[in-house]
N, C-alpha and C positions, 0 to 999 in steps of 0.2 A: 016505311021501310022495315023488315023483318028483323028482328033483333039476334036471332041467336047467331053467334059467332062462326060462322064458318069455316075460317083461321085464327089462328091463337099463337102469337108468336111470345114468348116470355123468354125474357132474358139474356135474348140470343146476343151473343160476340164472338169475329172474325177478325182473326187476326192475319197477317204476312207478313211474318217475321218477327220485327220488331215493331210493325206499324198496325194500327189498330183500326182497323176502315170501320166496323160497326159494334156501338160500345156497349152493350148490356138494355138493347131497345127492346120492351116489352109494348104489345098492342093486340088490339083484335079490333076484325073486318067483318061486319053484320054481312048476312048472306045478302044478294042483289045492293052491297052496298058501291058505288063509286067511289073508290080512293085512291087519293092520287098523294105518292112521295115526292113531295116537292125539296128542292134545295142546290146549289152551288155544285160546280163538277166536281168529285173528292170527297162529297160530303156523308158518301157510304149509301144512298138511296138504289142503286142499280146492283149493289155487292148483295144486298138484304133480298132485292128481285132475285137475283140468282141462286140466294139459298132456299128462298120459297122454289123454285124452278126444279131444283135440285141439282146444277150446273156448281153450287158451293157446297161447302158444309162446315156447317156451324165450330166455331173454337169450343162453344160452350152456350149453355142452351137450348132449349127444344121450340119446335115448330109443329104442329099439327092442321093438317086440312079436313075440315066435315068429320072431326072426333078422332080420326085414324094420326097418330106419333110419325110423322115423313121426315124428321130430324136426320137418319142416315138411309133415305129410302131411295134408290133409285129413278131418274126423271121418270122413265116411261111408267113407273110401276104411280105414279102421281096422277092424281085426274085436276091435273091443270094444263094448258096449252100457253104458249108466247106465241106474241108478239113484236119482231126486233125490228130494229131502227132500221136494219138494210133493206127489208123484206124479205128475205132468203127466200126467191120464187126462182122452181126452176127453168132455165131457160130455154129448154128442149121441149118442155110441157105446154102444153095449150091453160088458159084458164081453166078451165073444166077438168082436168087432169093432175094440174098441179091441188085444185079444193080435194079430190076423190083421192089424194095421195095416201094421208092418213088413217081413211075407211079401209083401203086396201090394203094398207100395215095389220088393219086391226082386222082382217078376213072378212068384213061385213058383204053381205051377200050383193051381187054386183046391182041386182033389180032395186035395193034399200036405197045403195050408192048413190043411182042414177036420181032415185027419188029427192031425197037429200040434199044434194048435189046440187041441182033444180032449185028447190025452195028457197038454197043460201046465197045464191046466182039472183034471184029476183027481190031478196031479201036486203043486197050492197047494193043494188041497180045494177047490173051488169048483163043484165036480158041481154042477147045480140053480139056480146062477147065472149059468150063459153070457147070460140075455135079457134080464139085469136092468141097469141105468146107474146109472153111481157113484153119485149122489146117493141110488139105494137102498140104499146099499151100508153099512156098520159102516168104521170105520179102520183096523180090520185087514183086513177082506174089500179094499178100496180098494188097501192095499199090497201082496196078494196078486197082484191084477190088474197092477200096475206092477212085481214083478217077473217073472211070468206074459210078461207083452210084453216085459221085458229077455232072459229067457233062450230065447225060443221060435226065435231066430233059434240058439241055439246058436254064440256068440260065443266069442273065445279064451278072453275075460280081462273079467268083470262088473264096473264100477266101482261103487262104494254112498256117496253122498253124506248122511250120520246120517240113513237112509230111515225110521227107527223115530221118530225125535224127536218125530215130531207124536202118539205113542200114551200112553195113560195107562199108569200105570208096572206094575202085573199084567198088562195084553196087551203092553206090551213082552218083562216078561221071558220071556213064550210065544214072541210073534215070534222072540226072540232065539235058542231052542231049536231053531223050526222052519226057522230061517235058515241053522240049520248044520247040521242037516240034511236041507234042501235040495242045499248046496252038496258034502254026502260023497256024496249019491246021484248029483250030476251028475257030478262031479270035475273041476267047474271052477274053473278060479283066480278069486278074489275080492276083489278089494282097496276096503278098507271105512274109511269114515272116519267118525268119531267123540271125540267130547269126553268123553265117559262112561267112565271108568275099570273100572265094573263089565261093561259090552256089552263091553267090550274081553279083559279078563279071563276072559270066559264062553266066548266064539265063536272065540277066532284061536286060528291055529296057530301065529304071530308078530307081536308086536307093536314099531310103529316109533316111539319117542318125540319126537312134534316141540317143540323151542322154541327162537322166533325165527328159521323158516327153519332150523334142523339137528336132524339125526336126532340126540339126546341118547343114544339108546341103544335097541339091535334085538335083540331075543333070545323065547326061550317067554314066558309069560305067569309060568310059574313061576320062571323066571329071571329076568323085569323084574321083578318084588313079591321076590320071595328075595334076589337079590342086586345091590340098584340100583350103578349105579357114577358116579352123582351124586346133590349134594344137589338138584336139580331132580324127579329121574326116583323120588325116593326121598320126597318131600315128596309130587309129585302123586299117585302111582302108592298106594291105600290112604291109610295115615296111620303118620307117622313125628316119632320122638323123637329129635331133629337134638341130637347133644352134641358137644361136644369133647372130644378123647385124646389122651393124649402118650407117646411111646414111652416107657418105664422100662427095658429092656432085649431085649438082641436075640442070637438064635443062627443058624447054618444054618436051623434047622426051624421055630422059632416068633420072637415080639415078644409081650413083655408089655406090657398097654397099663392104662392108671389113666385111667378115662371120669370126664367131671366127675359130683359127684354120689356118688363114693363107691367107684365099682365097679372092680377091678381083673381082668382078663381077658385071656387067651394064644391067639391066633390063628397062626395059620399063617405062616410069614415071606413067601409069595407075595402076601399079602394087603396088606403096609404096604410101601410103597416104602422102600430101603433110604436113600434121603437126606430123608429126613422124620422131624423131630422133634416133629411135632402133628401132627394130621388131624380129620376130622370122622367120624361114626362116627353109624350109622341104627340103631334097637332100635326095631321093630315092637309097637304097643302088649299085641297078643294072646302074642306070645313072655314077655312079662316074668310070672314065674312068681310069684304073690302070696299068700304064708301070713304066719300070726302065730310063724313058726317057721322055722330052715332046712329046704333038701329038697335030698336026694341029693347031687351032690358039685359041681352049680351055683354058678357066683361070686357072688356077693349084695352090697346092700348094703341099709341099714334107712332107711324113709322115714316120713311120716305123710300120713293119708290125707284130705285138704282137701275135697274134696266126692264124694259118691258117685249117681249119676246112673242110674236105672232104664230099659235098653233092651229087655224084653222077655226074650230068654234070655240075655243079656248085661247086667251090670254096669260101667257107664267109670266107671271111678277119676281122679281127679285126686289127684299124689304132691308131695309136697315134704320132698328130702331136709334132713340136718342142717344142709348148705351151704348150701341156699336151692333150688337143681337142683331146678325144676319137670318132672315126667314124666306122663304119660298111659297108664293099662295096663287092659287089658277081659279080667274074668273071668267064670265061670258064674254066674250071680245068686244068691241064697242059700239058694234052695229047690234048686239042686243040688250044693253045698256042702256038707262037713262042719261048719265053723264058718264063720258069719258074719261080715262084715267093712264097718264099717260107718266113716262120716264119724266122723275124729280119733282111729281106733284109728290104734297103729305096727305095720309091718307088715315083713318080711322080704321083699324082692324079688331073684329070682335070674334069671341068664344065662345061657343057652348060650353058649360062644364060638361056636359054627356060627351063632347067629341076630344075632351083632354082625356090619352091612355097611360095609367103610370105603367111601364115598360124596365123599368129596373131601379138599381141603386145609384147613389151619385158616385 
């Protein structure tokens, strides 16, 4: 992926009124990068699309696209296009009329049009449908066409306001595929927002976690889920088993840590701040390893198992250690199982220290 910045948001905050939708978030968007604002309804992720758009403007703050200051600049004078949730397609137009809308705003010579037009038509799959009007159209052929007229202008920087929302959940997670690749054939940068943890997880290249107007935390997809560095970003992000910990010991290299619940576990000393004597500590319900037995050289401790919950090829467990320490852990179901593990057996559950994340203070 290309490094240099294409967007450069610094400092930017929006306010209405008295209420503060986006709070002094600074970032930047590598050109051909997928990023997607992920976070909660309210959380200011859509308010910030809109002042990249140009549809807001900044309380305080500047914002730049491709080196050029768009802080107080005008949408159309922006060489960025949207994406919105409705599709705003018009209804009078044919497919092919509604993509060429924008060329024709911008005078492009009608033979270019055609040409263009053409390439972005066989480019969503939509061969066979240039004559047809939305109304004839499926929800996904519909969003096809809305992004079809986003990208046909060839913009820096595509903004995507949750374009999929309105899709039933199997043709979303198609869209989702074809969304992304869409966006490696073009190699345009894309910034995508969204409330859906899984769309987020599947498509970016970086995900930005908002809540309450701040980026909570920016990193791969596999680094926000692998290693949250809040109890926010670590709750929403999946599903997580929030404990408390308290240091027992400490060296140059590692902290031994005693999780409520039983478990005693040695992590790395970069990981636990050196003036903390509690923390809070995230265990992913899929990491926790669940036999009628120890395994391999895994810290463990023994729980029983309160109810057992049938997902298909997954099993969720619900745990309650000796202490009381409720936990949540999802294994193979029991047709792929050696021994079966069923509600009110005691059960063995083990840790990696790699998959304990400290995620805050106590």
């Amino acid at each position: 992926m290309p490094s240099a910045a294409v967007i450069e948001i610094r400092e930017v905050t929006k306010c209405f009124g008295s209420f503060t939708a986006v709070d002094g978030v600074s970032l930047d968007v590598a050109a051909g990068e997928f990023l997607t604002l992920l976070g909660p309804s309210g959380c200011g992720k859509t308010t910030l699309l809109r002042m990249l758009s140009g549809f807001e403007t900044p309380t305080r703050g500047a914002l730049r696209i491709d080196g050029e200051d768009v802080t107080h600049l005008a949408p159309y004078r922006r060489n960025v296009n949207q994406v919105f949730q409705s599709y705003a397609l018009f209804p009078h137009l044919t497919v092919a009329e509604n993509i060429a809308f924008g060329l024709r705003m911008q005078k492009v010579p009608a033979a270019e049009i055609e040409r263009r037009v053409g390439e972005v038509i066989d480019l969503v799959a939509l061969g066979g449908f240039s004559a047809r009007r939305p109304h004839e159209l499926s929800g996904g052929q519909r969003q096809r066409v809305a992004l079809a007229r986003a990208i046909v202008p060839r913009p820096k920087v595509l903004l995507l306001d949750e374009p999929l929302s309105a899709l039933d959940a199997k043709l979303r997670q198609q869209m989702q595929l074809e969304l992304k690749r869409l966006q490696r054939h073009l190699g345009m940068t894309f910034v995508f927002v969204t409330h859906d943890q899984e769309e987020a997880l599947t498509m970016s290249d970086r995900i930005a976690v908002f809540n309450r107007g701040r980026v909570e935390q920016i990193g791969s997809p596999s680094d926000i889920y692998h290693h949250p560095r809040t109890t926010f970003v670590a709750d929403f992000i999946g599903e997580a088993n929030l404990l408390r910990a308290e240091a027992l010991s400490r060296t140059p290299a590692a902290v031994r840590l005693r999780v409520e619940g039983g478990l005693e576990v040695e992590i790395p000393a970069e990981r636990w701040p050196s003036d903390w004597t509690s923390g809070v500590v995230s265990l992913r319900p899929e990491k926790i390893l669940v036999s009628k037995r120890p395994i391999g050289d895994a810290a463990g401790f023994t729980a029983r198992v309160t109810d057992e919950l049938f997902q298909g090829a997954l099993d969720r467990l619900h745990l309650q250690t000796e202490s009381g320490t409720r936990l949540t852990a999802l294994v193979a179901n029991e047709s792929a199982l050696r021994e079966a593990i069923h509600a009110g057996d005691t059960v063995w559950c083990g840790v990696h220290s790699d998959d304990v994340a400290v995620v805050g203070p106590a």
